[in-house]
Structure formats: structure tokens, C-alpha cells
C-alpha positions in Angstrom: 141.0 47.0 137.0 143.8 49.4 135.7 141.5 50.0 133.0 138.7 50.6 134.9 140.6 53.2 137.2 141.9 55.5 134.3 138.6 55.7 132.3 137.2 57.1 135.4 140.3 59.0 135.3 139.6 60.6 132.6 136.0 60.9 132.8 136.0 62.8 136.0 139.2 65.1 134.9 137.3 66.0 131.5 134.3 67.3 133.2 136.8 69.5 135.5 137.6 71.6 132.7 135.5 74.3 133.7 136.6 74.3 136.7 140.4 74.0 136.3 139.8 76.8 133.2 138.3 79.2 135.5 140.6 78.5 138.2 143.6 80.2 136.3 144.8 83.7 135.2 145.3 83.8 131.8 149.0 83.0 130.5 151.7 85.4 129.6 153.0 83.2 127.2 152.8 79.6 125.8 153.3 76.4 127.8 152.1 72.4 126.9 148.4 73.1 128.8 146.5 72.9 131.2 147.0 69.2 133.3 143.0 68.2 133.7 145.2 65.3 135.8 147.4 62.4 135.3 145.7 61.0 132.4 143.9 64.0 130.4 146.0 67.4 129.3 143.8 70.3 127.6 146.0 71.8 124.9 146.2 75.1 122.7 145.4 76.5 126.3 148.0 79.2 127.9 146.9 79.7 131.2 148.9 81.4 134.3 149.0 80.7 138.1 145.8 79.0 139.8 144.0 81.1 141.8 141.1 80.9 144.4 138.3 79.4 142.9 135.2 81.9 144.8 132.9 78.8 146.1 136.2 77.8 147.9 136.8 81.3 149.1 133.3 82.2 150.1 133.5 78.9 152.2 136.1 79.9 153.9 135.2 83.0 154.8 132.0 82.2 156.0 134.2 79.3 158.2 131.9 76.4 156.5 133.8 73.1 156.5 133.3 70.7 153.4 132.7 68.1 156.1 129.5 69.4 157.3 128.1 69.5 154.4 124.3 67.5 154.2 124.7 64.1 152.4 122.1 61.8 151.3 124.1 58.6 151.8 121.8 55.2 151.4 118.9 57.2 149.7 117.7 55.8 146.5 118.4 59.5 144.6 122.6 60.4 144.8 123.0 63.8 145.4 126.2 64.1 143.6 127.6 65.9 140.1 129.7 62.9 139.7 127.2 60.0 140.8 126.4 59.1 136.6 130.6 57.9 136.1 130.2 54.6 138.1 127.1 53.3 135.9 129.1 55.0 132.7 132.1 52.7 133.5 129.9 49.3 134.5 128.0 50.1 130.8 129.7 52.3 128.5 128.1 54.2 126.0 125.1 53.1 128.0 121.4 54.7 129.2 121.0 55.3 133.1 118.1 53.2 134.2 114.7 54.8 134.4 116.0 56.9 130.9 115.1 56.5 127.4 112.2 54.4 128.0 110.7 54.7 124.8 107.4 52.5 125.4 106.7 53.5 128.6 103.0 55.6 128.7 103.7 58.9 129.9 102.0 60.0 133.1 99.0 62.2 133.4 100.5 64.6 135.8 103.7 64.9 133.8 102.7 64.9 130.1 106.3 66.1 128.7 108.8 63.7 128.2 111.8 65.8 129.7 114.9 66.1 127.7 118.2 66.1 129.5 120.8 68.2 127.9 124.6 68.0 129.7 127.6 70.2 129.9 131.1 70.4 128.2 132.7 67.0 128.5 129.9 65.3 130.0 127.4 62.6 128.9 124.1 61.0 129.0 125.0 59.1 132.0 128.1 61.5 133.6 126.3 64.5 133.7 122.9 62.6 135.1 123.4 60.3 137.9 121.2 62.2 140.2 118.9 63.2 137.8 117.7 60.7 136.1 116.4 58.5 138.9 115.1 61.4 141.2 112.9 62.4 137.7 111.5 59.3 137.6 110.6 58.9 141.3 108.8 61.9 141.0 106.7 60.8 137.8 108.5 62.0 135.4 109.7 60.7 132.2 113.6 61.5 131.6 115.5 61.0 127.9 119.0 61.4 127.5 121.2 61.5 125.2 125.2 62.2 124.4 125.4 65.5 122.0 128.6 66.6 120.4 130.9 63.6 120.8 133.3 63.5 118.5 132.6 60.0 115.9 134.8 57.1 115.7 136.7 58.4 119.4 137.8 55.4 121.8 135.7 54.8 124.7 136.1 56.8 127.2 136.7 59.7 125.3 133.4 59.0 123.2 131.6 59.4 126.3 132.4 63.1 126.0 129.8 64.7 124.9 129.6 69.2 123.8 133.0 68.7 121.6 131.4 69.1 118.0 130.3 73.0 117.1 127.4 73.9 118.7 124.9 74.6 115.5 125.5 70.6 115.4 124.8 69.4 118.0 121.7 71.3 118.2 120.4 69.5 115.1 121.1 66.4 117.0 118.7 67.7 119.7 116.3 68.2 117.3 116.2 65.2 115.5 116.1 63.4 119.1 113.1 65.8 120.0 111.5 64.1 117.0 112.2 60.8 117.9 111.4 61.3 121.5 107.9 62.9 120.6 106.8 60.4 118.0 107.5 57.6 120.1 105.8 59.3 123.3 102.9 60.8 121.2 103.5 63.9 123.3 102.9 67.3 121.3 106.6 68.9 123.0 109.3 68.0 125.3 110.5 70.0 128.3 114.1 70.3 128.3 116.4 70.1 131.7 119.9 71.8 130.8 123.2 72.0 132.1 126.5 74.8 130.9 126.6 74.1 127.2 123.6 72.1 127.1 121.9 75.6 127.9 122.7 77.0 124.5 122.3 73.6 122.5 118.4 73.8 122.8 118.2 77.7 122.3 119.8 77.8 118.8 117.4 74.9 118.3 114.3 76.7 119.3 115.8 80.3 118.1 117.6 79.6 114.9 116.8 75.7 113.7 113.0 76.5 114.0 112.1 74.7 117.3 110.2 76.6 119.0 106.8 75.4 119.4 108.4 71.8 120.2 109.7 72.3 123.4 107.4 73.8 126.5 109.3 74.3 129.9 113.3 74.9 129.6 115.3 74.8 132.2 119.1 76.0 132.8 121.5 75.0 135.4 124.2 77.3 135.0 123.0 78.6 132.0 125.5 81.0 129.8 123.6 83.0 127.2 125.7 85.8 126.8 128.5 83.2 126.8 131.4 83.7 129.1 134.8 86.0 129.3 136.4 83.0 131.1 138.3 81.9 128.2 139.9 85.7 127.7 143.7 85.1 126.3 143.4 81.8 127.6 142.6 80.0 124.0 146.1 80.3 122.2 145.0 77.5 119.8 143.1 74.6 118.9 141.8 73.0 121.8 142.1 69.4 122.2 142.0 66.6 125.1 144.5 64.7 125.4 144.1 61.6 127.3 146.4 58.4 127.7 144.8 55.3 127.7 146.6 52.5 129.4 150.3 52.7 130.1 152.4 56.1 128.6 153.8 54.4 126.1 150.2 53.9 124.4 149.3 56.2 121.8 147.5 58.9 123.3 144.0 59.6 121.9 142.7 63.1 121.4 139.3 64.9 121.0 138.8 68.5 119.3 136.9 70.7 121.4 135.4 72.8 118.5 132.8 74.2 120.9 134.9 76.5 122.8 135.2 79.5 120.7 131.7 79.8 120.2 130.9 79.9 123.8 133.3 83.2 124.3 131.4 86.1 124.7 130.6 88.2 121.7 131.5 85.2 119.0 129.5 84.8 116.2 127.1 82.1 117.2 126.1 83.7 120.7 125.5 87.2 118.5 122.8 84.7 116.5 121.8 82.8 119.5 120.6 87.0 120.7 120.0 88.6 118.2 116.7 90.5 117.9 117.2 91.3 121.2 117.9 88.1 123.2 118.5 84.5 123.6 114.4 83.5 124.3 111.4 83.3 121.8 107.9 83.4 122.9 105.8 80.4 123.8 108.4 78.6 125.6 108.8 79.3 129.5 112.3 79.6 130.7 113.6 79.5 134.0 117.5 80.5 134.4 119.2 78.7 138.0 123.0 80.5 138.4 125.1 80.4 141.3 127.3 83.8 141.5 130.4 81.5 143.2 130.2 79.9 139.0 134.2 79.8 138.2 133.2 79.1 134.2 130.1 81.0 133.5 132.0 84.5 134.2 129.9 87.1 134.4 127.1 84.9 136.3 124.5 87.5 135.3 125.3 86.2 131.3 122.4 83.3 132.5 120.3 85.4 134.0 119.1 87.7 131.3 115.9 89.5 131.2 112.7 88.6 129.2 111.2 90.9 126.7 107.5 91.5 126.6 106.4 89.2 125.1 108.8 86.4 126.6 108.3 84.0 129.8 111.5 84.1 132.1 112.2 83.2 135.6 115.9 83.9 137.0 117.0 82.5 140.3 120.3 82.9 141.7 120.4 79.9 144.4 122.1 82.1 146.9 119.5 84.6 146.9 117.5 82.0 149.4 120.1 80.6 151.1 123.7 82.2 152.1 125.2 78.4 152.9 124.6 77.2 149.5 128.7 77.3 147.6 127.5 75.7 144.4 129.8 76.0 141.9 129.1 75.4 137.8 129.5 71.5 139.1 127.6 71.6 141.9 125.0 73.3 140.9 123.8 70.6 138.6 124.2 67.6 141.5 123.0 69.8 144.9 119.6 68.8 146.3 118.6 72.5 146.3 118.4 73.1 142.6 117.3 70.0 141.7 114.1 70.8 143.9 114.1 74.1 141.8 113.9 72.2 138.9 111.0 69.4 140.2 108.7 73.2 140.9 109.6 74.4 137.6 108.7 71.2 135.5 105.5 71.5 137.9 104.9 74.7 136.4 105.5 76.5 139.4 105.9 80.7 138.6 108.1 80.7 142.1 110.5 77.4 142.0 112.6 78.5 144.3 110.1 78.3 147.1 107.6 75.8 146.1 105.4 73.6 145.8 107.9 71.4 147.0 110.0 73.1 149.9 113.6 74.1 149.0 116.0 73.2 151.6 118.5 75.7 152.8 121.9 73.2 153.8 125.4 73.5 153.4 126.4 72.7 149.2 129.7 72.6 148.8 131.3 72.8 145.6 132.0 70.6 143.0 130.0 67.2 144.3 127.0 69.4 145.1 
């Protein structure tokens, strides 16, 4: 059971790095790292005092209460960032159920398999546990996979996915694409993505010569201009640090190679836009930020404009709805977005309002 408790330890601290990250000034000198929590510690990070995360603040100041916040409790879909860790630790390594179902015909309605992509840290079940069955419910057909983990790691920490640099894991979309259209027979894949798994996809379609393979992209979060979060906060090498079992274990580490390249103005977001922007043509994109997003720092670096010749829809979920406190967790577990993204796999040209009604309730941050 001790086991049990610290892999979910560690799962749910890991994901909390953009969070905790964005929660901090930057350092004025070195120190050990930032504490994720009792069991994970980020190093080669210098970070100062916390400060008010804006969700929390905007909360606040509207006098909103965490506790009255809607919940779906007993419903068969779990409105909740972190509902995916509980079947993660039941099957490690494992496939949510309802995903991946490689000989199941694809419906008539929905004739793209949809690709989910998740965020720094998380997984193909982590990241998903709301997702995945409220795709299928809806006729959908939901693949997932875990991108960037870094090879030979001990469970949990192989169950963190967006470690690996980012040009690889993007050919490890790709070659999943493949393998996810051959065995569906469908001509592309509409892709469902979440922080980092936002960019993996683009330098696919933009770079890795994807583009006519994927139809529909969606971005929770999405950071295309990267993020100034990490400013003087990045002294070195960044690593997890987890313990695994008692302290006097060996402690297991993972290299988070990623987190350079998602700093605004590094050398793979300047290829991920160049000639002009992140988007090509003949794939329709539609952006989802929340401005109270603690990692993706400015906001507006998801929701960029479309050239002429590009398909874009940007929605910032507060625009329709003053009580929704998403933050970059939230955002990909609320009920509000995930509508959103239902209407914009339906090909809807105004997701935020429909087909299906969006709800305006009380999201607080974090769970979603």
C-alpha cells in the first residue's frame, strides 16, 4: 500500500510542475530546487518566494469558494485533471479503457480517429481520465499514447511522459499517426492537445512534413510562442528527482530535456514559426487558453493569429463566462472546455457556443 501511496505521490506532484514553476519569482541565487512534494524535487531550478498564483487570486476577489464549485460526482465521465492517476496506478504503463482500440470500426459521424497528446510530466492515462471515456460516449474514437518518456526509467517515473527534446517526440507522434491510420483505414487523425502536447504535433505537421495527415487540432493551453515563465528560473539541467520507497533508496531521476526549448525565443519555437507562424494550411486549428494560465505566460502566446491562408479559431474560456478560474491544469479536466473541444471535433466554426451548449459554472483551478 506504501507503494501504492508514493507512486501516486509522485505522479500527481510531477504534473504540478507547471504550476509550482509559475507560482515562484525567479531566484536571486542557487538553492537545491524546487520541492514538487515529499517524494519528487525539480533540480537545476533557482526559484524565489511563491507568490499568488492568479486563478487563486481572481477567486478570491470575485469571493468564489472552491466549495461551490459544480461537481459531476457518480456520472460515468470524471470531470477532473487528475481523474487518469487511479487507473495509471491499478495498471501501469497501461491504456485507459475505451482507448487504443485498434479493431474497432470507426463511426460514420466521427470518421477521425482522435489523437490525444498530453502535457509536461503527464501520460496516456494521467493526463486523460476525463477524456478518454467522455470521447467515446460521444462516438468518438480516442488513441493515446506516452511521448517523451525517458527509456529504461522505473515505473512511476516512466509514466512521465514530454521529458525527451521535443523534435523527438514529435517523430514518435508521427510514427503513431501511421500506425493509428493504417490500422483505422482513416485518411488523417484529429489531434486533441494539452501544454507541450500543443507543440509536439506542430513541429510534426510544420517541420517533419505532416501536414496533410492530421485534420482538426485542438489546443488546451496551447503555448506557441512558448512561455517567459522559465525567465532566470533554469540555472541548470533540469531533472526530477523522485524517491521511491523509503529515503534511504536510491533516488531515481528523469532529464527534462524539453524545457529549454519551450522558453520563448529558443531555437526550436523560432522553427516551429518561422515563415511567419506556428500553423500551415489545410489543417483547422482551434486555440482554448485561460488568461488565469500560471505556465503559459503570456496567455496570448496560444492564441496567435492565422495568416490568410490559415484556419484558426482562438477562445479564451473566460471570454463566455467570468466564474470559469481554469488554470493550465484545469483547463484540460473542466466540463466547459471539454464541451469546447466535443463542438470543435464536430466541426463547429463557434465551439464555444455550440452545437452542444457550453455551461457557464464555477471551475476552480487545478482539478477543473
Amino acid at each position: 500500500m506504501a507503494a501504492v501511496t508514493d507512486a501516486a505521490r509522485i505522479l500527481t506532484d510531477a504534473a504540478k510542475f507547471p504550476l509550482r514553476i509559475g507560482s515562484h519569482a525567479a531566484g536571486d541565487s542557487m538553492r537545491a530546487g524546487l520541492h514538487l512534494g515529499e517524494k519528487v524535487l525539480a533540480v537545476g531550478v533557482n526559484v524565489g518566494e511563491e507568490v499568488q498564483r492568479p486563478a487563486v487570486a481572481a477567486m478570491r476577489a470575485a469571493g468564489v469558494e472552491a466549495e461551490s464549485r459544480h461537481t459531476d460526482g457518480g456520472r460515468k465521465v470524471d470531470y477532473n485533471f487528475f481523474a487518469g492517476v487511479a487507473p495509471e496506478i491499478l495498471n501501469p504503463g497501461g491504456t485507459l479503457p475505451g482507448a487504443n482500440e485498434w479493431s474497432r470500426p470507426l463511426s460514420k459521424s466521427h470518421p477521425n480517429p482522435v489523437i490525444l497528446m498530453h502535457g509536461t510530466a503527464g501520460g496516456a492515462q494521467t493526463n486523460w481520465g476525463a477524456y478518454v471515456p467522455l470521447l467515446v460516449e460521444q462516438g468518438f474514437s480516442p488513441f493515446t499514447l506516452t511521448f517523451g518518456a525517458v527509456k529504461n526509467a522505473p515505473w512511476p517515473l516512466s509514466a512521465l511522459g514530454g521529458m525527451t527534446p521535443i523534435e523527438d517526440s514529435a517523430a514518435e507522434f508521427g510514427a503513431f499517426a501511421d500506425k493509428v491510420l493504417a490500422a483505422t483505414d482513416a485518411q488523417q487523425v484529429d489531434v486533441v492537445g494539452h501544454s507541450q502536447g500543443t507543440l509536439v504535433p506542430g513541429y510534426y505537421a510544420k517541420v517533419l512534413g505532416g501536414r496533410d495527415k492530421i485534420g482538426t487540432y485542438v489546443s488546451l493551453a496551447p503555448m506557441w510562442q512558448g512561455t517567459e515563465v522559465f525567465t532566470n528560473k533554469l540555472a541548470d539541467t533540469v531533472e526530477f528527482h523522485a524517491v521511491l520507497g523509503t529515503a534511504l533508496e536510491m533516488v531515481n531521476h528523469v532529464h527534462f530535456a524539453a524545457a529549454p526549448q519551450m522558453i520563448r525565443g529558443s531555437e526550436f519555437l523560432a522553427a516551429l514559426n518561422s515563415d511567419g507562424g506556428p500553423y500551415v494550411p489545410g489543417i483547422r486549428y482551434v486555440n482554448i487558453s485561460t488568461r488565469y494560465d500560471e505556465f503559459v505566460r503570456p496567455y496570448t502566446s496560444g492564441q496567435v493569429p492565422g495568416g490568410p491562408d490559415d484556419y484558426v479559431i482562438n477562445i479564451v474560456v473566460q471570454d463566455t463566462c467570468d466564474h470559469d478560474f481554469s488554470d493550465h491544469l484545469a483547463i484540460a479536466g473542466s466540463r466547459r472546455a471539454a464541451t469546447m473541444v466535443l463542438n470543435a471535433l464536430d466541426g463547429s466554426d463557434d465551439p464555444a457556443h455550440g452545437p452542444r451548449e457550453v455551461p457557464c459554472e464555477v471551475v476552480p483551478p487545478i482539478l477543473g
